[in-house]
Structure formats: structure tokens, C-alpha cells
N, CA and C of each residue as an Amber inpcrd file, in Angstrom:
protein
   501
   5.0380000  -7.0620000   4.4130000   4.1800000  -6.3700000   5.3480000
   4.1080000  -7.1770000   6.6380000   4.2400000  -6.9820000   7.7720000
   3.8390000  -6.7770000   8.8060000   2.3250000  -7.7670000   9.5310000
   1.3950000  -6.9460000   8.6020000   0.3130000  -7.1850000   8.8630000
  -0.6540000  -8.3380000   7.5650000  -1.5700000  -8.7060000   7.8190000
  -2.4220000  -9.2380000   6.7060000  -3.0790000  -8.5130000   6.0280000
  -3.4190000  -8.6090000   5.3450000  -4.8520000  -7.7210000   4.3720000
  -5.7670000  -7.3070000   5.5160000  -6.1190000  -6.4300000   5.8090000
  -7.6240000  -6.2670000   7.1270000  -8.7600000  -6.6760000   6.3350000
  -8.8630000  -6.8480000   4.6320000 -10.2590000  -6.8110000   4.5350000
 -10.5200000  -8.6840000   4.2860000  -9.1840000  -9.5190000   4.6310000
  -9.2660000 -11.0000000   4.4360000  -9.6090000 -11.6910000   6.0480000
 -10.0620000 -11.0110000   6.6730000 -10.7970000 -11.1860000   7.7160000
 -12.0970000 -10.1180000   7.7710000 -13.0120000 -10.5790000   6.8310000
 -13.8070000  -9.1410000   6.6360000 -15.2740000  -8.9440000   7.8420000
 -15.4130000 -10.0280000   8.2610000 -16.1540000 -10.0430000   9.7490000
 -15.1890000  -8.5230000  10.3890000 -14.2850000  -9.2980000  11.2330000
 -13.4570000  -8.5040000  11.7410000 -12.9630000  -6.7350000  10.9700000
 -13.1070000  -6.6080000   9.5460000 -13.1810000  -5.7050000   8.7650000
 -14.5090000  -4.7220000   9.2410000 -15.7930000  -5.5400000   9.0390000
 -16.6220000  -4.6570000   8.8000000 -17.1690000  -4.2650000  10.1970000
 -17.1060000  -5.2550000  11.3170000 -17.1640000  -4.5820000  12.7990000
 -16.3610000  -3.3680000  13.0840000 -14.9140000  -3.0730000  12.4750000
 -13.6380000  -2.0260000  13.0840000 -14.2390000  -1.1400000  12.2790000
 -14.8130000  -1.0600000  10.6620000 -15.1530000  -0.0950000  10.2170000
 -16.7870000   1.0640000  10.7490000 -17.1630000  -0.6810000  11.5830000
 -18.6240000   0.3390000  12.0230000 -18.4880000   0.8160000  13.3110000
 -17.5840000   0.2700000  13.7810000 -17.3230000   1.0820000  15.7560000
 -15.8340000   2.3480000  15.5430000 -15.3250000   1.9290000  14.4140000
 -14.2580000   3.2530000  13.8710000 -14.5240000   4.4180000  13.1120000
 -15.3520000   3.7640000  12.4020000 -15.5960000   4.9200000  10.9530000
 -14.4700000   4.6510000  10.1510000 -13.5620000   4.2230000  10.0480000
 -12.7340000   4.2510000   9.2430000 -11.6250000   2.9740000   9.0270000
 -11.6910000   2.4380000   8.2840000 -10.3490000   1.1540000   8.5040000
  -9.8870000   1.3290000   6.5630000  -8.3360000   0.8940000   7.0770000
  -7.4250000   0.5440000   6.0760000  -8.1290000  -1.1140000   5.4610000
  -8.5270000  -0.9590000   3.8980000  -9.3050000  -2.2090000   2.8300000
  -8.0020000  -3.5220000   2.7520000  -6.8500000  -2.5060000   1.8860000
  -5.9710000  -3.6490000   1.3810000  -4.7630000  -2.3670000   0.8720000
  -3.4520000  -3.3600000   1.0260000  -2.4480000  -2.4740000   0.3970000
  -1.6860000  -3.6470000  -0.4770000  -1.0560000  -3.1350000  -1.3320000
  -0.1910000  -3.6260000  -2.1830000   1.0910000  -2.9640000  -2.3960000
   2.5060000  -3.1410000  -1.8950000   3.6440000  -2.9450000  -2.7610000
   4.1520000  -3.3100000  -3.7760000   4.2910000  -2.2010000  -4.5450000
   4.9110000  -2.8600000  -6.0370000   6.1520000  -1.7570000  -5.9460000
   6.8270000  -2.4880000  -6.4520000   8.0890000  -2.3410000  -5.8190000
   8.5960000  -1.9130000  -7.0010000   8.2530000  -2.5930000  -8.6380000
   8.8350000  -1.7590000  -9.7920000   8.3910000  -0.4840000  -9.6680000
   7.4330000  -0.1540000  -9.2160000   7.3090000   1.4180000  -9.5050000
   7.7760000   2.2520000  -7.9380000   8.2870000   1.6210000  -7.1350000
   8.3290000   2.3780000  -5.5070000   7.2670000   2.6800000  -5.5540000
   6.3230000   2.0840000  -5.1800000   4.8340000   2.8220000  -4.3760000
   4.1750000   1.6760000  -3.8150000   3.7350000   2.0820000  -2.5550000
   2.8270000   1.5430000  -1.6430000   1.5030000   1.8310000  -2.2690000
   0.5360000   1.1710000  -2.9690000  -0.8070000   1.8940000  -3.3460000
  -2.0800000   0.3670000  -1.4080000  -2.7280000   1.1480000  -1.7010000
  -3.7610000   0.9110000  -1.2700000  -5.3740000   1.4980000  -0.8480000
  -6.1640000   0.9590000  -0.5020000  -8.0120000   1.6030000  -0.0240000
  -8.3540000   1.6090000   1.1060000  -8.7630000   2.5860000   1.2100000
  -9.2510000   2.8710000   2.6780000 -10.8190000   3.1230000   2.7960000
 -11.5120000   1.9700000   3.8410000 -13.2460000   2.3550000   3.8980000
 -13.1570000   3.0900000   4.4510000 -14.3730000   4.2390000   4.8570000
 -14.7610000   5.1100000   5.8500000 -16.1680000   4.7110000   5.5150000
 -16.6800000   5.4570000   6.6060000 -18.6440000   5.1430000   6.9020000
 -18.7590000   6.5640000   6.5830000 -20.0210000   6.5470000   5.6680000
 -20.5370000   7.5130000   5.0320000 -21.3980000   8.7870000   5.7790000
 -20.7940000   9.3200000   6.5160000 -21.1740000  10.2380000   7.7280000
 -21.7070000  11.4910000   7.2190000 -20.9380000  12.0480000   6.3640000
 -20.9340000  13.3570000   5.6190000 -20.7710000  13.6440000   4.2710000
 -21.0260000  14.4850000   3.7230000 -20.8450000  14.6670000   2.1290000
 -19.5080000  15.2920000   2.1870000 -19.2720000  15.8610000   2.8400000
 -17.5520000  16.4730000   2.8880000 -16.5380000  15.4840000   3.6500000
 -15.8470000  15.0290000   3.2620000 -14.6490000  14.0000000   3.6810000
 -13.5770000  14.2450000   3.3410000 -12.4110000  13.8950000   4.2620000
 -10.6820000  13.9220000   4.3150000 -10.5580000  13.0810000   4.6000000
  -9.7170000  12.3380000   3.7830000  -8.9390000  10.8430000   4.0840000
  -7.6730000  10.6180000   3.9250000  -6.3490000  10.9950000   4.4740000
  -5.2340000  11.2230000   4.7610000  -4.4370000  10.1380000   5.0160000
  -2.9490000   9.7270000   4.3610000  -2.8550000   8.5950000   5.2170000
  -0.8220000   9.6430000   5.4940000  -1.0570000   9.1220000   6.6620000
   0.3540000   9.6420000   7.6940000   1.2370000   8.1270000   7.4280000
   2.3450000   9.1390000   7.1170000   3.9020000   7.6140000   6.7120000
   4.8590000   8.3660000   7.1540000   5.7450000   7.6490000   7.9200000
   6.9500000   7.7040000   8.1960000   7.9430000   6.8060000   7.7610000
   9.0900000   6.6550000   7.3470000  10.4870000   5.7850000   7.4740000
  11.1890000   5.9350000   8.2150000  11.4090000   7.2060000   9.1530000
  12.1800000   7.4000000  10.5010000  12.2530000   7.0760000  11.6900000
  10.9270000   6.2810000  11.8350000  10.2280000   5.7010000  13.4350000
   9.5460000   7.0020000  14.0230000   8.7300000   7.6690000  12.8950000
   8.3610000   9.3370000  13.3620000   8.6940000  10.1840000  13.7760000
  10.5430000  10.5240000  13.4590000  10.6820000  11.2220000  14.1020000
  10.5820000  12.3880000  12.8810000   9.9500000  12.1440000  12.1730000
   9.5580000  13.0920000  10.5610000   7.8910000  12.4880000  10.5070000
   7.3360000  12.9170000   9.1820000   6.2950000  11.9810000   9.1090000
   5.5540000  13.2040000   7.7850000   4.7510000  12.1410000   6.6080000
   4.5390000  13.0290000   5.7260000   2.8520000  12.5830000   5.3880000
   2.2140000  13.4860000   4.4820000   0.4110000  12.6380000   4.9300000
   0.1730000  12.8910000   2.9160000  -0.2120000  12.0510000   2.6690000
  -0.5420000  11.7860000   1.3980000  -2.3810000  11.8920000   0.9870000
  -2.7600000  12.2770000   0.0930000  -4.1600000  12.4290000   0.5250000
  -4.9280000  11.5200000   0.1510000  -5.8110000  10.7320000   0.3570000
  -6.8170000   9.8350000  -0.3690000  -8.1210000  10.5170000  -1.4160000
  -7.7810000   9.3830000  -2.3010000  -8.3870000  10.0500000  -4.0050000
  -9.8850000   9.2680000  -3.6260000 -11.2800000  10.4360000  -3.8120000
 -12.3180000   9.1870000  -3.8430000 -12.5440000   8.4910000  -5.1110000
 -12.7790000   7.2550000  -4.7140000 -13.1790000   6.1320000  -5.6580000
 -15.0660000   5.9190000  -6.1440000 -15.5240000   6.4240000  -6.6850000
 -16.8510000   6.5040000  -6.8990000 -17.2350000   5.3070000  -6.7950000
 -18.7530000   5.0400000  -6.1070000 -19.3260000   3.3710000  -5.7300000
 -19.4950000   3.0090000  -7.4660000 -19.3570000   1.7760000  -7.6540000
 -19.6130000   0.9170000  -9.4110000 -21.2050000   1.2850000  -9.4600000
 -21.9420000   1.4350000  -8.7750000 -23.3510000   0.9130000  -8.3870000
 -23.9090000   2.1910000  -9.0450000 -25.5940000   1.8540000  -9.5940000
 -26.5630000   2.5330000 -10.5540000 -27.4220000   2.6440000  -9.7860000
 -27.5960000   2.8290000  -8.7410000 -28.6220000   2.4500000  -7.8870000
 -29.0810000   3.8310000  -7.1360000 -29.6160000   4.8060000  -6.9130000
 -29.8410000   5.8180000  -5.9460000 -30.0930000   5.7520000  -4.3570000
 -29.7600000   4.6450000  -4.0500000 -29.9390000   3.7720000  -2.6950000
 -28.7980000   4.8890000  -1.9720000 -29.1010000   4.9410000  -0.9130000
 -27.6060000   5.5180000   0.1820000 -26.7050000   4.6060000   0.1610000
 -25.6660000   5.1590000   0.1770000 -23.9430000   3.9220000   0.4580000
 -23.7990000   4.5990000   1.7230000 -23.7630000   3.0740000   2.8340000
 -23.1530000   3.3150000   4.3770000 -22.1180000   3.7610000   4.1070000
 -21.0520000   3.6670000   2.6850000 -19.7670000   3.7540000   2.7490000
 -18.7610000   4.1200000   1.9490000 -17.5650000   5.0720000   2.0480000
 -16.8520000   5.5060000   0.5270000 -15.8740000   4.8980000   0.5600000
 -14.8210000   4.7570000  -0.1910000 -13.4510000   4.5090000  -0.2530000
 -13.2420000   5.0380000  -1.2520000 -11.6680000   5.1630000  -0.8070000
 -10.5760000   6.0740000  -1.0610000  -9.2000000   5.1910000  -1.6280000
  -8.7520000   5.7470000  -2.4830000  -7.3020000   4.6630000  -3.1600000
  -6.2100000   5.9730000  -2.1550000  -5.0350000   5.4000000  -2.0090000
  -3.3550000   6.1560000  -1.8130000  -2.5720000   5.3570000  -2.4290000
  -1.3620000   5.9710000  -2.6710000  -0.1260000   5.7900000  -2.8060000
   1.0560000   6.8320000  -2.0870000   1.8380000   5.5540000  -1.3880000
   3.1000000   6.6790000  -1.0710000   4.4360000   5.8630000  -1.7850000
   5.2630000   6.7920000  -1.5030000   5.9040000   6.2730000  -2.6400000
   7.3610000   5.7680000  -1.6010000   7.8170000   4.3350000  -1.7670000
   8.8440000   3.7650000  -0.9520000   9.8330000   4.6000000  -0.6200000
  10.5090000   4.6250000   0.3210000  11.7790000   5.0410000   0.6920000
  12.6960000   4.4190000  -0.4650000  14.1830000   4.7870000  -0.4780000
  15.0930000   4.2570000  -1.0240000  15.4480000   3.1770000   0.2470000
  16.2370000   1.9180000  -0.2940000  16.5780000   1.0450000   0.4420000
  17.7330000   1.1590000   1.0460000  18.6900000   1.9630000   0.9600000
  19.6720000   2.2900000   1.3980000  19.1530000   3.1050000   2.5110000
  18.4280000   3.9810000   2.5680000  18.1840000   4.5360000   4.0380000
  17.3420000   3.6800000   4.9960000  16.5290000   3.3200000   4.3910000
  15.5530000   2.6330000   5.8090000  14.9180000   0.9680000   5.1410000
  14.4840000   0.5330000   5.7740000  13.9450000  -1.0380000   5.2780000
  12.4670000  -1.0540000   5.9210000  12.2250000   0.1020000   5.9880000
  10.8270000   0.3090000   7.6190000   9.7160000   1.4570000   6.9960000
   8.6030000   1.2790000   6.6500000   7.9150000   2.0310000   6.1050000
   6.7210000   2.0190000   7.1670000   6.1990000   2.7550000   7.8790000
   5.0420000   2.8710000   9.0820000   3.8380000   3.8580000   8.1330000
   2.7910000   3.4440000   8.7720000   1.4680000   4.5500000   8.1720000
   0.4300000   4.4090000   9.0540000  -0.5620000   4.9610000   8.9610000
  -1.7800000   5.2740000   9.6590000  -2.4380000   5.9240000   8.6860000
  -3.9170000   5.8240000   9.1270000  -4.9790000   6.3390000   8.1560000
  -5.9710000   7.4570000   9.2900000  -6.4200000   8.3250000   8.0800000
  -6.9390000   9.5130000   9.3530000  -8.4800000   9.8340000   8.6040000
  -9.0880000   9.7120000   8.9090000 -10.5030000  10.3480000   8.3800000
 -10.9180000  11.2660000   9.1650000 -11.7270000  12.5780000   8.2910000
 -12.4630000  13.7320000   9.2200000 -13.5120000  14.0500000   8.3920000
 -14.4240000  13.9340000   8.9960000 -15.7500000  15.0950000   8.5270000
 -15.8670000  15.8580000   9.7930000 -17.1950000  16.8690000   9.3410000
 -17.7270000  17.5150000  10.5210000 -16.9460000  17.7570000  11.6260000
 -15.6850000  18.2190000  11.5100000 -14.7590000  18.7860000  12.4250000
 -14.2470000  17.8250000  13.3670000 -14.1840000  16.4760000  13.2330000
 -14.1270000  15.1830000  13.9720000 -13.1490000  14.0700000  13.3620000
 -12.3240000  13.8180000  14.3450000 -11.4830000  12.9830000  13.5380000
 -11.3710000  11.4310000  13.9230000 -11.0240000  10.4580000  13.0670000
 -10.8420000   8.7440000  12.9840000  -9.8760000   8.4840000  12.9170000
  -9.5730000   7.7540000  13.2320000  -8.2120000   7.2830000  13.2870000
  -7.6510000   5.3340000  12.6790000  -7.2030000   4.6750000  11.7650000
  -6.9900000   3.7760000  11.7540000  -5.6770000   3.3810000  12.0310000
  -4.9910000   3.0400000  13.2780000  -3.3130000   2.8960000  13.3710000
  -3.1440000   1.4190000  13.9120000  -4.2310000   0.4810000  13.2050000
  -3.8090000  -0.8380000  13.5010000  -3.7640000  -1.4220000  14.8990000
  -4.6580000  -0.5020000  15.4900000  -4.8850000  -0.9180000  17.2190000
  -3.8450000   0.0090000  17.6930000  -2.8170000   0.8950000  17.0950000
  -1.6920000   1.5670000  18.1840000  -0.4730000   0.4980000  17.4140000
  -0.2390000  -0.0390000  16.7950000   0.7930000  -0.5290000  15.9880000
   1.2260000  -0.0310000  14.9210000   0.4510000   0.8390000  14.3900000
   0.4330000   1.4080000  12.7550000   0.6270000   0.0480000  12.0120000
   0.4840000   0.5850000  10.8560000   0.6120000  -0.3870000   9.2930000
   2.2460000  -0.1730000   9.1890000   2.9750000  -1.6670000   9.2790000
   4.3590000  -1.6400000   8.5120000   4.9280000  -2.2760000   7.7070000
   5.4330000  -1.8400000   6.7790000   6.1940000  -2.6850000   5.5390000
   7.3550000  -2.7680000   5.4150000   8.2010000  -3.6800000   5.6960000
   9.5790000  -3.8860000   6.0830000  10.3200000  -4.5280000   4.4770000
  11.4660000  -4.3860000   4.4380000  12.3010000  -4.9910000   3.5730000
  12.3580000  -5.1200000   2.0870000  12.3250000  -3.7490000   2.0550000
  11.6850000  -3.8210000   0.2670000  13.0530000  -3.2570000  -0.0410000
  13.4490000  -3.2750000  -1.7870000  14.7280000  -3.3110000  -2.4710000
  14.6250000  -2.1490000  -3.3140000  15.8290000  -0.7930000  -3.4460000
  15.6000000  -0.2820000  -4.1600000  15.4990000  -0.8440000  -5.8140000
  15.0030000   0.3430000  -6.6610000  14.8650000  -0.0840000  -7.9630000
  15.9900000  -0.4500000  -8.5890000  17.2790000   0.5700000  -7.8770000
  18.8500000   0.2900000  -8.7420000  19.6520000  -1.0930000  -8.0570000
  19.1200000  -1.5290000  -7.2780000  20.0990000  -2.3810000  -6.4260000
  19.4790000  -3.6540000  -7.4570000  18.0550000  -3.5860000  -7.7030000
  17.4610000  -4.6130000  -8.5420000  17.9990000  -4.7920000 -10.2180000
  18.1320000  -3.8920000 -10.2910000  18.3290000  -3.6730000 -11.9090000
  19.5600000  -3.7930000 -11.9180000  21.0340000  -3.9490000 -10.7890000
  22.4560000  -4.4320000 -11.1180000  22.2160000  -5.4580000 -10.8310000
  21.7910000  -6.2640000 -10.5800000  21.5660000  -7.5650000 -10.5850000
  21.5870000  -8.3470000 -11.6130000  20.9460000  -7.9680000 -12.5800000
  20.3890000  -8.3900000 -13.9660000  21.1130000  -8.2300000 -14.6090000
  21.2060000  -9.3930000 -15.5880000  22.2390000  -8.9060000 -17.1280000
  21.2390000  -8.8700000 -17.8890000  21.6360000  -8.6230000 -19.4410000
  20.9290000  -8.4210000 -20.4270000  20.9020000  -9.7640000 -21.6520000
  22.1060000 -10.7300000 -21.0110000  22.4760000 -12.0540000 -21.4010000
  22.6380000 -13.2420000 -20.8420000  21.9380000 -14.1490000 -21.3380000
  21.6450000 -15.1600000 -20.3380000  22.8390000 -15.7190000 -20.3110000
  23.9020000 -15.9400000 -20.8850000  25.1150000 -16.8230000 -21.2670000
  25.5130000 -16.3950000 -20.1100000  25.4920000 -15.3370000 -19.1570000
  26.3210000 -14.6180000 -18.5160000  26.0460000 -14.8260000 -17.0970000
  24.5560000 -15.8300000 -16.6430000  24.1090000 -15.6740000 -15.6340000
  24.8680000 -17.1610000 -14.7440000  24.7600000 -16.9610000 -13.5800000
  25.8860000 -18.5040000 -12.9190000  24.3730000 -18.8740000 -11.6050000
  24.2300000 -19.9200000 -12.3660000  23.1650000 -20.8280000 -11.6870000
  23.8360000 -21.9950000 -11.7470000  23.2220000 -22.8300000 -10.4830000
  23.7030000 -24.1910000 -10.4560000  23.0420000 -25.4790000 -11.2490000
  21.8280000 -24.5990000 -11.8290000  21.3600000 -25.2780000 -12.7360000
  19.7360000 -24.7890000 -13.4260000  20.0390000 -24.6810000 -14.5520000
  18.4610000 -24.1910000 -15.5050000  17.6090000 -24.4200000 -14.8630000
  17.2730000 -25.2060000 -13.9110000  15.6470000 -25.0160000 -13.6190000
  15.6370000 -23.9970000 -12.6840000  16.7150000 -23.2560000 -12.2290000
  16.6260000 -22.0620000 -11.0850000  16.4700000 -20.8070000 -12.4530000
  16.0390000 -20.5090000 -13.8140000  16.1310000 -20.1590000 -14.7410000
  15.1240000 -19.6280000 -14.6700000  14.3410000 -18.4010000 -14.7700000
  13.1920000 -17.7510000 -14.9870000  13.4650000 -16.1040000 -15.6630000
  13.3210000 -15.4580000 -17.0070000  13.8040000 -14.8800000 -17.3700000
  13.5150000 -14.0000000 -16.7100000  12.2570000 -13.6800000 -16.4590000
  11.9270000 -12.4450000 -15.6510000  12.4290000 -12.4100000 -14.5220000
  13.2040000 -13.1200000 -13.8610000  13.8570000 -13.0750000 -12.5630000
  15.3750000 -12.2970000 -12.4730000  15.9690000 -13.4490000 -13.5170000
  17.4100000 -13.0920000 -13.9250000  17.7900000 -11.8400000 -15.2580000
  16.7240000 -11.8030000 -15.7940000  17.7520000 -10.7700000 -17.2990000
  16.9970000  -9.5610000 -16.9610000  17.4460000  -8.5270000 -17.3580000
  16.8210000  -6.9600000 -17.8350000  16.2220000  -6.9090000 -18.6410000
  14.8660000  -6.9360000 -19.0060000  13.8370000  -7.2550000 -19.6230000
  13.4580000  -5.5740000 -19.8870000  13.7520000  -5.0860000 -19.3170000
  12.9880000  -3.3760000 -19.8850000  11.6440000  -3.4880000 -20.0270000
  10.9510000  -4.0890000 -19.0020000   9.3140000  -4.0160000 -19.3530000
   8.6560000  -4.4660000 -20.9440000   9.7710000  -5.4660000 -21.7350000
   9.2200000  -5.7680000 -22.2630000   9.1150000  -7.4230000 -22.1420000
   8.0910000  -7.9890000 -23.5620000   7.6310000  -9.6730000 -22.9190000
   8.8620000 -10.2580000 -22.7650000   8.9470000 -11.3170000 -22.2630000
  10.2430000 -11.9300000 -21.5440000  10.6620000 -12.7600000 -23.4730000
   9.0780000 -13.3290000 -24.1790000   9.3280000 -13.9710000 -25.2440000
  10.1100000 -13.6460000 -26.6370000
């Protein structure tokens, strides 16, 4: 990624979320499954909410919007929440076409829209590997692997493990 976590500067987090209404929490690529997952805050404005997040791999000259799932607050409390969040996932490009994944986050209530695009930079995630380019890599036998020496040895690195324990 591009960028840092927004919510590991959470000063700076919780000011953009109260003069925005809306900021991107945290994202994670996981790359065994192709998907970008991450949370998005919004400020609790309305009981009706859209939380959208816009991705491109083309440099926009396409662009597709995935919807945000709400995440119910943990809390027992009947107190008001200033605030909801929302989980996404989009799901990676193949690596053979692009190495460039762009997004933005969109919130609307009350006929009004937010915008989170990273100041006008969008969110980008560069250089991720398809699943098949990863998996020819791997043998299924260690006898077979050419290291310059065992301590560069980590099974889960080098063999085809099929999601199961490496032990």
C-alpha cells in the first residue's frame, strides 16, 4: 500500500472523520484469497446510510463501487454512537493485467454526499501477485527446492502446503 493505516495516526483519524463525516479505518490485503478487505468510519448523521467504496485498476478509465456491510457497535449500552462502521472487500485484479489497485470511499445520507479520496490521491495498493503465479512457485517436495542454504528454509514459504499445517 501506498498509504499507512489512517486509523495509526488516530488524532489525525478522528479530526478527518469529524470535519468529513467519513474516513477510510484500516485495510488489509490478503492476497491468498485476492481481496482487499477493510472499515470505513462515518459520523452518525442519519438512520439511513450508504457506504460505497469506488475501485479502479485502469487509472479510472473504468471504475466499479462495492457496497459497505454495517458492522453493529459491540456496546450494551443505549447511549447514542457519534459513529458506524462499515467492513468491504474488493476483490484484487489479476497480476498479469495491472499491479495498481486505486479506491475511494463515498458516504450518503439525507441526499448528501462524503467523500474519502485520501486528500485527492485516492487509496493505492501496488504490487500484489496473482494466486497462480504463487502456487508455480512451490513444489510439493522439499528435496526439490535450490537454496543456498537451510536457513533460507521456511515451509510455508517454499512447499504447497494446501492450507494445511506446515507440521
Amino acid at each position: 500500500m501506498t498509504f499507512s493505516q489512517p486509523v495509526s495516526d488516530y488524532m489525525g483519524f478522528k479530526l478527518r472523520l469529524d470535519r468529513e463525516n467519513v474516513a477510510l479505518e484500516n485495510v488489509v490485503i490478503e492476497e491468498t484469497q485476492g481481496i482487499v478487505k477493510g472499515t470505513v468510519k462515518v459520523r452518525n448523521l442519519s438512520f439511513h446510510k450508504d457506504v460505497l467504496v469506488r475501485y479502479s485498476s485502469d487509472a479510472w478509465l473504468s471504475s466499479r463501487d462495492v457496497s459497505g456491510v454495517f458492522i453493529p457497535a459491540p456496546t450494551t449500552s443505549v447511549a447514542y454512537d457519534l459513529y458506524d462502521r462499515f467492513s468491504f472487500e474488493i476483490p484484487l485484479p489479476e497480476a498479469n493485467l495491472t499491479d495498481k489497485l486505486e479506491f475511494c470511499v463515498r458516504f450518503s445520507c439525507d441526499g448528501r454526499e462524503y467523500w474519502d479520496n485520501n486528500s485527492g490521491r485516492n487509496y493505492v495498493a501496488i504490487s500484489f501477485r496473482s494466486k497462480n503465479d504463487e502456487k508455480k512457485n512451490k513444489t510439493n517436495d522439499a528435496y526439490q527446492l535450490s537454496l543456498d542454504s537451510w536457513t533460507e528454509f521456511a515451509s510455508w514459504n517454499h512447499l504447497s502446503l494446501d492450507d494445511s499445517p506446515y507440521w
